[in-house]
Each structure stands twice: as C-alpha cells, then as structure tokens.
N, C-alpha and C positions, 0 to 999 in steps of 0.2 A: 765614585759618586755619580758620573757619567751613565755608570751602568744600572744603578739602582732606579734612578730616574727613569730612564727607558724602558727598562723591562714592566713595571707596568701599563706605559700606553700599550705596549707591543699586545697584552695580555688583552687588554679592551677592545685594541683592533679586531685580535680573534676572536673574538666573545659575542661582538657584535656580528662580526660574520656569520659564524657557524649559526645564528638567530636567525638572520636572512635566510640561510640555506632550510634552516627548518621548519621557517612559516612556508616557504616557496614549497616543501612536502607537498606532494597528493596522497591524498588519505581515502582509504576506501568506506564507504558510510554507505549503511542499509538501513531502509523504512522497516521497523519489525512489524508496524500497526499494521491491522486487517482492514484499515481504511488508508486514504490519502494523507501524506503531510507535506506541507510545504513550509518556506518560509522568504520574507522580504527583508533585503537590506538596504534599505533608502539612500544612505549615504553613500553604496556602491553599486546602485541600480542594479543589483543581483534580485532575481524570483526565480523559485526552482518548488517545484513540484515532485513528488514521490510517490511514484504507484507502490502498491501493498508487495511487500516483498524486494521492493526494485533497490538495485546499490547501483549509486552514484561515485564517480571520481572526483573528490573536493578538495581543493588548497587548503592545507591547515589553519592559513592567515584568516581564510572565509569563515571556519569553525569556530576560530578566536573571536570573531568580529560577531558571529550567531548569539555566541557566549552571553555579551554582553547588549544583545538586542530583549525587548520585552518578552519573555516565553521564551528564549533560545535556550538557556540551562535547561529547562523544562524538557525542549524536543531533543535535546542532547542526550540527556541521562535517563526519559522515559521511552523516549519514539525511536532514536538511531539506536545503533549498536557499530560502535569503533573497535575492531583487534588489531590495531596497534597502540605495542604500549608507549614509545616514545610521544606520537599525541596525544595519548590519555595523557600520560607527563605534563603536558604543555598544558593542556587544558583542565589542569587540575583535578582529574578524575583517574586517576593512579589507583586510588584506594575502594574501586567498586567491587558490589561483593561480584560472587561468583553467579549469581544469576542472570546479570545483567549481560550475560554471553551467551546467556538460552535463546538456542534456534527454535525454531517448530519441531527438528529432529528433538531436542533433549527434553524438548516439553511433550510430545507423545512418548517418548522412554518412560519418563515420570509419571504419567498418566495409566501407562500398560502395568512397568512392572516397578516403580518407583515405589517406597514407604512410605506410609500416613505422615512418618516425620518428618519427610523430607520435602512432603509436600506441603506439609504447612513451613516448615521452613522456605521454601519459596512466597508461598503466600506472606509472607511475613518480609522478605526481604528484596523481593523481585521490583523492577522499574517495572510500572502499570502499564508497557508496552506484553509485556513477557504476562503477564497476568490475562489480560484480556486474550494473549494467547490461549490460556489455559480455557479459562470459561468457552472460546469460541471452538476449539477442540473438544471439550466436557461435551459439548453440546451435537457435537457433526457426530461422534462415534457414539455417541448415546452411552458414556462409560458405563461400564458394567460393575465398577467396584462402587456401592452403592453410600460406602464410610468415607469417600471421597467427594462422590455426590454431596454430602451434605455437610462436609466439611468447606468446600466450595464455595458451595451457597452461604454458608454462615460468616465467611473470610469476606466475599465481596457484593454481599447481597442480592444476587443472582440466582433464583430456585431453579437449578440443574434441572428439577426432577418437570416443573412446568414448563418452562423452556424446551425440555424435550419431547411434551405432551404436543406443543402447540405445533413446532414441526412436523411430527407424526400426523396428526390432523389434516394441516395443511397440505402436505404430500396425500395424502387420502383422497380429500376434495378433490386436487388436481386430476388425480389418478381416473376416480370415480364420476369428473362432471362429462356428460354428454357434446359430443360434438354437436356445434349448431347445425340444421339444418334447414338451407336460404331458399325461400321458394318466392315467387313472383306473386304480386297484387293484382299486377296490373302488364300490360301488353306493352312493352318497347314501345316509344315513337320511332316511324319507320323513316330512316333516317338518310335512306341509301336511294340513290336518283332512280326513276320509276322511267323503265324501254318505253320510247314513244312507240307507236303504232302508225303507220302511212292509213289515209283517209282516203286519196286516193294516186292515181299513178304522176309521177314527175314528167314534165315539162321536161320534151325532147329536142336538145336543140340540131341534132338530125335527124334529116329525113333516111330512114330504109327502104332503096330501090331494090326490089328483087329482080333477078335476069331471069 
C-alpha cells in the first residue's frame, strides 16, 4: 500500500520537472515577413524587435507567454517559423501544414519550377507570412509563367501583372532622370579676413648708427 501511494507523487515530481526543463528550452525563431515584427510582454517586460529575415534565440516559456498575449498566435503561426517539433508540441502547433516551413528557398523553387497545383495549394494553405513571400518574389523576378501571375493575383488580390508595371516604370524614371545641375545666383559673401596693407612705415624704436 506503501508503494502504490508513492509511486504516484514520485511520477508528478518527474512530470513537473521534466516541464521546467522544457519551458527553460531555447528555441530558434525566425521573422519570415519582409517587414519588421515585434512583440511586447508587459507582465515580463520583455520588447523584442525582428528584422526581416533575422532568427532570434527565445525561451519556450516566452513563446508560451506570446501565445497567450493579444496577436501572439497570430505572430506565431503567420510571422515566425519554429523547426522544432518538440515546441510546436508544447505550443500546440504540432499539427501545421507543410507550408508553414517555406523558406524563400522553397518559395522561389515553387515559383521557378513548382506546379499550378501546388501553387495554389500553397495559396490555399500557407501562414500569410509565406504568402506575402510569394507575392513579393512574383513581383522582384517579374515571373515569367504568366498562369501563375494571375492565379496569384486572384488568390490574394495583388495584380502581379501591375505591380510589375509599376516597378518597371519606376526603375526607368530613376534610370532616365537627369542629374541636377547646381549653378550659383549670386557671389559668395566673402567671408575670409582681408591682408591689411601698411599706410605707412613703423615706428623705430632704434636708432641706426652707421660706421
């Protein structure tokens, strides 16, 4: 009876440990957006900032606590990107599809030689981190597969085809505008202290005897 008792605090103890140990994890966490994300935790005076691309080293515990802050699912599941699975466990995101692992590598893969299907299967199931990828890629290489262009556009209402007009344009002007050229109105004030001139000879205070 002795032992039955026991062996379940014994089990709780570990239980609870082995928790400790896996909030206390550092997790590697990447901004996928093509802009900035941050995010504030009040109650632990954490602010943390994400340059576009940048991956951060963050305590699981912090992740857990994002979770549950206003917008934190939100930046979890559309703006980071987690590959470990043991904190997707933890953070209840175990079950994400397969897009939500697309780098910039697998989204120009998709873009160059990837299928119509798959592309809209992306379109269809991707975190709007990995999406906005696709558009801001559609748009720098000026895709050339033109059934994707406008399957793009119809997916997230972004006209590929104008967007890539407006670029084109832009770089034109740039290209095409004249360097200014700065020419004077008017004469400098002259600024610079002006050589007196002797009026006439100094005041000798010796005499020159010649022999």
């Amino acid at each position: 009876m002795d032992v039955n008792t026991s062996s379940p605090i014994f089990l709780v103890i570990e239980i609870k440990g082995d928790k400790k140990i896996m909030e206390q994890k550092i997790i590697s966490v990447t901004n996928r957006n093509a802009g900035w994300t941050g995010y504030t935790l009040p109650d632990t005076n954490i602010n943390r900032q994400f340059a576009p691309r940048e991956t951060k080293k963050i305590p699981l515990e912090e992740l857990q606590q994002l979770q549950y802050a206003p917008g934190g699912e939100y930046i979890l599941k559309h703006c980071f990107v987690i590959n470990d699975t043991d904190a997707l466990t933890a953070l209840n995101m175990e079950n994400m599809e397969p897009e939500y692992f697309y780098t910039e590598t697998e989204v120009r893969t998709l873009l160059e030689s990837g299928t119509l299907d798959q592309l809209e299967d992306c379109l269809n199931f991707a975190p709007d981190g990995v999406i906005d990828l696709i558009k801001t890629i559609a748009v720098e290489t000026e895709l050339p597969d033109t059934r994707k262009r406008k399957l793009i556009s119809e997916k997230t209402g972004l006209n590929i085809d104008n967007a890539i007009m407006v670029n084109t344009v832009m770089a034109t002007e740039e290209d095409s505008a004249p360097t200014e050229v700065k020419s004077r109105k008017a004469a400098p004030i002259n600024t610079a202290p002006s050589t007196p001139t002797r009026k006439a000879e100094p005041v000798s205070k010796y005499k020159v005897v010649s022999k």
